[in-house]
C-alpha positions in Angstrom: -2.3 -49.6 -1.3 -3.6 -48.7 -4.8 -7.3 -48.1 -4.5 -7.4 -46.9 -0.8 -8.2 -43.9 0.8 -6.1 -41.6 3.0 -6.8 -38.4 4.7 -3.9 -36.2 5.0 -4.2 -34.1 8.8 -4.2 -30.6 8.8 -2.9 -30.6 12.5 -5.7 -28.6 13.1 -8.3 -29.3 15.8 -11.2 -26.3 14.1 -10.8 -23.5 11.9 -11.3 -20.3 12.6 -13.6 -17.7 10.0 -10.2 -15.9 9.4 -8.3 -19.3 9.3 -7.2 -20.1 5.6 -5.7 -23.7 4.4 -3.8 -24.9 1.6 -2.9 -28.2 -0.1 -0.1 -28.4 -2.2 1.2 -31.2 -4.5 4.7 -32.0 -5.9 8.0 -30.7 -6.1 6.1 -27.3 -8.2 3.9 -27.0 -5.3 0.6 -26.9 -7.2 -2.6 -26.0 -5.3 -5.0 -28.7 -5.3 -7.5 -27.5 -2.6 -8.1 -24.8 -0.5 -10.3 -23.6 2.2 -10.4 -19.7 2.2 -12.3 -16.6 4.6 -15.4 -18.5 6.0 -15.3 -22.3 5.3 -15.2 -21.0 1.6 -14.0 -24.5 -0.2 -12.4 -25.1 -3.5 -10.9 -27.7 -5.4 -8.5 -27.8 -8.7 -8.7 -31.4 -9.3 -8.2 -30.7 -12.9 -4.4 -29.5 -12.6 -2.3 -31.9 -13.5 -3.6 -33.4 -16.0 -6.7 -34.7 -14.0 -5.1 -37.1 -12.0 -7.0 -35.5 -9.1 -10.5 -35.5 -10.5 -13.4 -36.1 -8.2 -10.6 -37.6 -5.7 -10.4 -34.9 -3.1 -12.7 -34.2 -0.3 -11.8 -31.6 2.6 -12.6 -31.5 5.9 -14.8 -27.8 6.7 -13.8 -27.9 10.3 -9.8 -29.2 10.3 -9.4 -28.7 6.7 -7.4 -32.0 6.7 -7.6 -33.5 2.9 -9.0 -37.0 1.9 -7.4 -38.6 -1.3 -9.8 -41.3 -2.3 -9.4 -44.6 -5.0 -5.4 -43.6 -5.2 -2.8 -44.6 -7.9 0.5 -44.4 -8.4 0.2 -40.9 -10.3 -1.2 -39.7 -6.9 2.4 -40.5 -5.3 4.6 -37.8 -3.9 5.0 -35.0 -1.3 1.9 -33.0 0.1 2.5 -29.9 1.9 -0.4 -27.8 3.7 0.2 -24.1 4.5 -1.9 -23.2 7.3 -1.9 -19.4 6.9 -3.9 -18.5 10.7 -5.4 -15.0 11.2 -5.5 -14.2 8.0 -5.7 -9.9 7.7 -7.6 -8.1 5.0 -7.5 -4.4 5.7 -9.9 -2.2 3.4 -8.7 1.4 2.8 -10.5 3.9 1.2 -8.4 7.1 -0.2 -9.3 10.1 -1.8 -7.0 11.9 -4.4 -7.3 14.7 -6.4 -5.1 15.8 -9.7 -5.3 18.4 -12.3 -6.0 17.3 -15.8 -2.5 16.4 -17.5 -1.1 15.4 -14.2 0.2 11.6 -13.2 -0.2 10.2 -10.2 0.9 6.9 -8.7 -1.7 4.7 -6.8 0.3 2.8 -4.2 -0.6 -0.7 -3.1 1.6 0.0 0.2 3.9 -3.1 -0.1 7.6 -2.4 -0.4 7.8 -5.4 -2.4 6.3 -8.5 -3.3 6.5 -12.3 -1.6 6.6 -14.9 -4.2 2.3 -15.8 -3.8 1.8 -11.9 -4.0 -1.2 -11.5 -6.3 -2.1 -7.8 -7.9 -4.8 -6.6 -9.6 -6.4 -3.4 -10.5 -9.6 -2.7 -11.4 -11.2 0.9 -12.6 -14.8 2.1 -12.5 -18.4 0.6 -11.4 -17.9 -2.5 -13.6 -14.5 -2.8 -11.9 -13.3 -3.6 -15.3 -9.7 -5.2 -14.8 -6.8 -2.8 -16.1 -3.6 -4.3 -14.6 -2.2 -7.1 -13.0 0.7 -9.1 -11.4 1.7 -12.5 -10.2 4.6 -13.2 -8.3 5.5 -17.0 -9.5 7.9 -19.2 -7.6 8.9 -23.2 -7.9 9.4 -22.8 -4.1 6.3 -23.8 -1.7 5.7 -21.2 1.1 4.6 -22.3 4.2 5.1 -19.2 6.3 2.6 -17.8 8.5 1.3 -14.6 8.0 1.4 -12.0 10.6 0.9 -8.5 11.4 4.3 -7.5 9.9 3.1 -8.0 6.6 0.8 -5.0 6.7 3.5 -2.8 7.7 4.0 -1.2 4.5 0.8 -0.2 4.5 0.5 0.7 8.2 3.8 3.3 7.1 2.0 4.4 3.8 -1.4 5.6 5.5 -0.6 5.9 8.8 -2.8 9.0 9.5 -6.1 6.5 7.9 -5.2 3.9 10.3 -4.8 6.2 13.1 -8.6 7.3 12.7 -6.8 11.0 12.1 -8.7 11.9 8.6 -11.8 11.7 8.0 -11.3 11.7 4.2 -10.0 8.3 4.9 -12.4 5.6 6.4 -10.5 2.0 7.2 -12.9 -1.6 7.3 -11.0 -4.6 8.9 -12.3 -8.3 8.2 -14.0 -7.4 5.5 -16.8 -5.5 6.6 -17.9 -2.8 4.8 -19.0 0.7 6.3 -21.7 1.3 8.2 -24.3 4.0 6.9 -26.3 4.9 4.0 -24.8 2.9 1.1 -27.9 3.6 -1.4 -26.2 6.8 -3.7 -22.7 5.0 -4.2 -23.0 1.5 -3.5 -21.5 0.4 -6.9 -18.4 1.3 -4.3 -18.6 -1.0 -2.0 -20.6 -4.2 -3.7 -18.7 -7.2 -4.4 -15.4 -6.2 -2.1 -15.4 -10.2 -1.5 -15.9 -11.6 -4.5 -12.5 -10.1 -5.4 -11.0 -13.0 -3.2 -11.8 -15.6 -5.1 -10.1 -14.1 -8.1 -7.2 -16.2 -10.0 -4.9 -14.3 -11.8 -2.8 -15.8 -14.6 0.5 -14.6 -16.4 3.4 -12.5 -14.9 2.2 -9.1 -15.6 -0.4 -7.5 -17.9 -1.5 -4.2 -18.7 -5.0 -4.2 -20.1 -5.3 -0.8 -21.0 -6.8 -1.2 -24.3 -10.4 -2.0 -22.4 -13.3 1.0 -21.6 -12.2 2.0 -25.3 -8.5 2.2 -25.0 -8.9 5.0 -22.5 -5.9 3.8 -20.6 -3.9 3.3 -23.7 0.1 4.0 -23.4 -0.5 5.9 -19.6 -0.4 3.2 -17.4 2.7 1.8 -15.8 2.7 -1.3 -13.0 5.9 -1.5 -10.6 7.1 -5.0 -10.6 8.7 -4.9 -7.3 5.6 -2.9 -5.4 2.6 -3.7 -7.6 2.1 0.5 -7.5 0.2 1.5 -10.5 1.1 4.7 -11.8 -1.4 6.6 -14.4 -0.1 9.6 -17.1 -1.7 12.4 -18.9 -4.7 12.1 -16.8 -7.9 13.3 -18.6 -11.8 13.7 -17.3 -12.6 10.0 -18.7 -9.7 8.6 -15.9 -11.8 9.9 -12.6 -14.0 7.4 -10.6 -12.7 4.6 -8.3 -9.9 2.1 -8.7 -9.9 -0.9 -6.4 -6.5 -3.1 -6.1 -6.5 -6.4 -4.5 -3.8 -8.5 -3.3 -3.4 -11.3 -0.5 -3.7 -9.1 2.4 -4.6 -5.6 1.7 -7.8 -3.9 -0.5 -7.6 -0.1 -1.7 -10.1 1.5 -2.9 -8.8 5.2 -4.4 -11.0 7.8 -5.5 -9.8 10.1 -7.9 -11.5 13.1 -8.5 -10.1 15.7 -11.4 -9.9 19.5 -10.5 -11.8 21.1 -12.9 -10.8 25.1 -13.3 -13.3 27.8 -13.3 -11.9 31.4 -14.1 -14.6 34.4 -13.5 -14.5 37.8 -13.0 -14.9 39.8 -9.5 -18.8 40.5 -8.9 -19.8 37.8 -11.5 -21.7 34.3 -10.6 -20.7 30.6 -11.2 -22.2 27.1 -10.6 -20.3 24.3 -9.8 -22.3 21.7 -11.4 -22.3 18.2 -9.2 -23.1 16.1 -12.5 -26.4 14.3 -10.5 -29.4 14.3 -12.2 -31.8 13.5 -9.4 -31.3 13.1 -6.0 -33.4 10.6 -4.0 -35.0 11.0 -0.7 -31.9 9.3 1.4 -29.3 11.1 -0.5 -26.9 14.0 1.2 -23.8 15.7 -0.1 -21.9 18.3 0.7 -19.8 21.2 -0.4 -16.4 22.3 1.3 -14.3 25.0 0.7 -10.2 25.6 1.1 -7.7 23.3 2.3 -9.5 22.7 5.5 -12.6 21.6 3.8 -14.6 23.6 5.4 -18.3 22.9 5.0 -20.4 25.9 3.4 -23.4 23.9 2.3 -25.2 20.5 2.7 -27.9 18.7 1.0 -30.3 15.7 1.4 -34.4 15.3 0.5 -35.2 15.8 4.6 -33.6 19.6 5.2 -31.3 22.0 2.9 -28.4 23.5 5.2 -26.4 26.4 3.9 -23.5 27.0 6.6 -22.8 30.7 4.7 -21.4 32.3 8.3 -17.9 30.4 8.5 -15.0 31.8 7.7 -15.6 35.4 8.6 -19.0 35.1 6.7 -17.5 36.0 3.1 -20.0 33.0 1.9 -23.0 35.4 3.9 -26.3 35.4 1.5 -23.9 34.4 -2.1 -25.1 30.6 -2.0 -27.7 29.0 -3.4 -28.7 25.3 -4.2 -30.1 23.4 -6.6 -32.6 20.6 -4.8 -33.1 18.5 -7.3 -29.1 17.8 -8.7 -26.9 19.8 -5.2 -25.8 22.0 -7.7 -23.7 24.8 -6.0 -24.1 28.5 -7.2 -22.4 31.5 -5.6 -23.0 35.0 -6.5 -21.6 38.4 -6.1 -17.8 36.4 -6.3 -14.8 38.6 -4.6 -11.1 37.4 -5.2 -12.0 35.5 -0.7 -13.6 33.3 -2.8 -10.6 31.6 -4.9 -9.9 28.4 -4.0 -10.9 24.6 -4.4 -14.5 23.6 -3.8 -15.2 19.8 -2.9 -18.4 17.6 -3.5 -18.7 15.1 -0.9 -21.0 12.2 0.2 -21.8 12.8 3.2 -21.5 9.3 5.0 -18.1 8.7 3.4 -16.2 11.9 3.2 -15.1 11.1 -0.5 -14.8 13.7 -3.0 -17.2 13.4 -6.0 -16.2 16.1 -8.0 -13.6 18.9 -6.9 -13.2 22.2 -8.6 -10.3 24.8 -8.5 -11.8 28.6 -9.0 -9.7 31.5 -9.8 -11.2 35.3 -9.6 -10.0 38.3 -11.8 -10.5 41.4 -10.7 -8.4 43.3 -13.6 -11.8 45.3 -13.9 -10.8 46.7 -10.4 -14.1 45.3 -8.5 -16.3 47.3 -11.5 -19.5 45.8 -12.5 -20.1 44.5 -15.7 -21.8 47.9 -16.7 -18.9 50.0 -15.1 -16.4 48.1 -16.9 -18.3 49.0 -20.1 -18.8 52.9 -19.2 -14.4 53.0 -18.1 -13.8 51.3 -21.7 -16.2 53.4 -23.9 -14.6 56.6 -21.4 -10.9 55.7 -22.4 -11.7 55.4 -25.9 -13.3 58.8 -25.9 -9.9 60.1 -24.3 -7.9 58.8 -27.0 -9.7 59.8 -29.5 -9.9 63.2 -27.8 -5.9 62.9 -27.5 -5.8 62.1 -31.4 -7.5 65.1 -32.3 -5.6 67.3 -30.4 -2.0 66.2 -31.7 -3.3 66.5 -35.0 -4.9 69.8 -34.6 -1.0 70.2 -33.1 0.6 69.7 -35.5 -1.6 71.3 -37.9 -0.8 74.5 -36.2 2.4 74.5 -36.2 2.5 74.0 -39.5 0.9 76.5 -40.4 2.9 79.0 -38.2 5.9 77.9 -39.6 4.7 78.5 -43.2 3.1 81.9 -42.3 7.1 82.3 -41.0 9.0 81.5 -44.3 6.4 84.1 -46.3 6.7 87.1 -44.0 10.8 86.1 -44.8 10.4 86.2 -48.6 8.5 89.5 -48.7 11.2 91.2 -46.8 
């Protein structure tokens, strides 16, 4: 009857803390209320006009829905989605482009279910960049399962696998264990990004962090992949996307190139400007990431005997920024050089260095004595095809005399 109360069962006896609940109204299937991850409880009693306002009351442990003091605008068809074991798989990748390059951040998904929700987010204010909504008149009241992660499960296989260590996975929600003082701007908040609603189709907002994005971002419709052009120093850090069932975090780190000469020094400057008692980082070297040096405020660690000792008494570190010098450079030393944190294994910085050795392994003050050398030869040579030619000349005049007199 008008006025009464009725409570709508969930069918559910308790909820789990992965357990997630939906109530949905009318033939658009319009969420009223929901119970997400952890008894978290919410209710949009203002859609629709109100007619739901201060009505709606759910139950923490079945999440069955009570619809209080009802009228006829409260008539129609309820649906619950009961989505049990909900996943949320947290991956944490590390990429590394040259400056001008593009590169494509993939979400994983080989395409997106009508309540699919994407959105990017870029930097330590995870200032919003892209998103996508999927939008459907249709309700869906399918369970999720472990077959919805198996785009991702194909796309990083080896981080799943435990087979990287550049690649660290958290399931549940949890974040990684470990020192989380020097870079936790990464890892604050990864929850709160549950609770986020996202509105309109799809939206590039690249004209935020001073339109730094502007005209080089493109968002895959079908995948929610993000893809990023002309990439320039201002685009390295870390990008989070967030959907329903998976959270990425990329790094991308921006290869900056060094070109010195054979014998010279360079330092490969880690951009800190103090490092605190608790922090540790460390250098690697080649496409095994090796590590040739390590740093934290309890011991410095130079490793300089690894690969056949070419690294043996050229490195030296800065202890107050990790700063990475390395004298004496041959052409063994080419090659890409990594700044890590050392709990994580993510790149911080990378750098790409390439070594001349057109001076053919001189010295600066060899070079110098070879170049002033050759220009003495030439100058030599100059004198002596002038003086040359001079005599010649004159030969061939003294000739055509001693032809008139006779």
């Amino acid at each position: 009857m008008e006025g009464d109360s009725v409570t709508l069962d969930s069918g559910l006896t308790e909820m789990k803390d992965d357990d997630q609940i939906q109530w949905r109204f009318g033939t658009e299937g319009t969420l009223i209320a929901e119970i997400k991850r952890f008894n978290r409880f919410t209710v949009y009693d203002d859609d629709l006009d109100g007619r739901f306002r201060d009505r709606l009351k759910m139950d923490n442990q079945t999440g069955s829905l009570t619809i209080t003091d009802i009228t006829t605008e409260h008539t129609g068809e309820y649906r619950v989605n009961t989505v049990e074991h909900y996943f949320s798989i947290t991956v944490y990748v590390e990429i590394s482009v040259m400056e001008g390059d593009s590169v494509t951040l993939k979400t994983g998904l080989t395409k997106m279910k009508d309540v699919d929700q994407i959105q990017w987010r870029f930097g330590n204010e995870r200032t919003v960049i892209a998103e996508l909504k999927k939008q459907s008149n249709r309700i869906n009241d399918d369970v999720i399962d472990d077959d919805v992660l198996d785009g991702v499960d194909d796309l990083y296989d080896d981080v799943l696998d435990g087979e990287d260590n550049l690649y660290d996975v958290v399931l549940d929600g949890d974040v990684l264990d470990g020192d989380d003082n020097l870079y936790d701007d990464v890892l604050d908040g990864d929850d709160d990004l549950h609770d986020v609603v996202l509105d309109g189709d799809d939206n590039l907002d690249d004209d935020v962090l001073d339109g730094r994005f502007r005209d080089r971002l493109k968002l895959d419709n079908q995948t929610g992949s993000l893809t990023i052009t002309n990439i320039t120093t201002e685009h390295a850090g870390v990008y989070n996307v967030y959907n329903n069932h998976v959270n990425i975090h990329f790094v991308l780190a921006l290869y900056v190139e060094i070109s010195v000469m054979e014998g010279d020094s360079v330092t490969l400057n880690s951009s800190l400007t103090g490092m605190e008692y608790d922090h540790q980082i460390q250098w690697r070297f080649g496409t095994e990431c090796t590590l040739i040096a390590e740093i934290n405020k309890r011991f410095n660690r130079i490793t300089d005997d690894v690969l056949d000792g070419r690294f043996r008494d050229r490195l030296k570190l800065d202890n107050q920024t990790g700063s990475l010098t390395i004298t004496d450079i041959t052409t063994e030393h080419a090659g890409d050089y990594k700044l890590q944190n050392a709990n994580w294994k993510i790149s911080l910085k990378a750098f790409r260095v390439s070594v001349s050795d057109s001076v053919h392994c001189c010295g600066r003050t060899e070079a110098v004595i070879r170049l002033v050398l050759s220009a003495l030869v030439g100058v030599a040579t100059v004198i002596i095809l002038v003086y040359d030619i001079r005599s010649r000349r004159a030969e061939r005049d003294r000739a055509q005399i001693h032809t008139s007199e006779i």
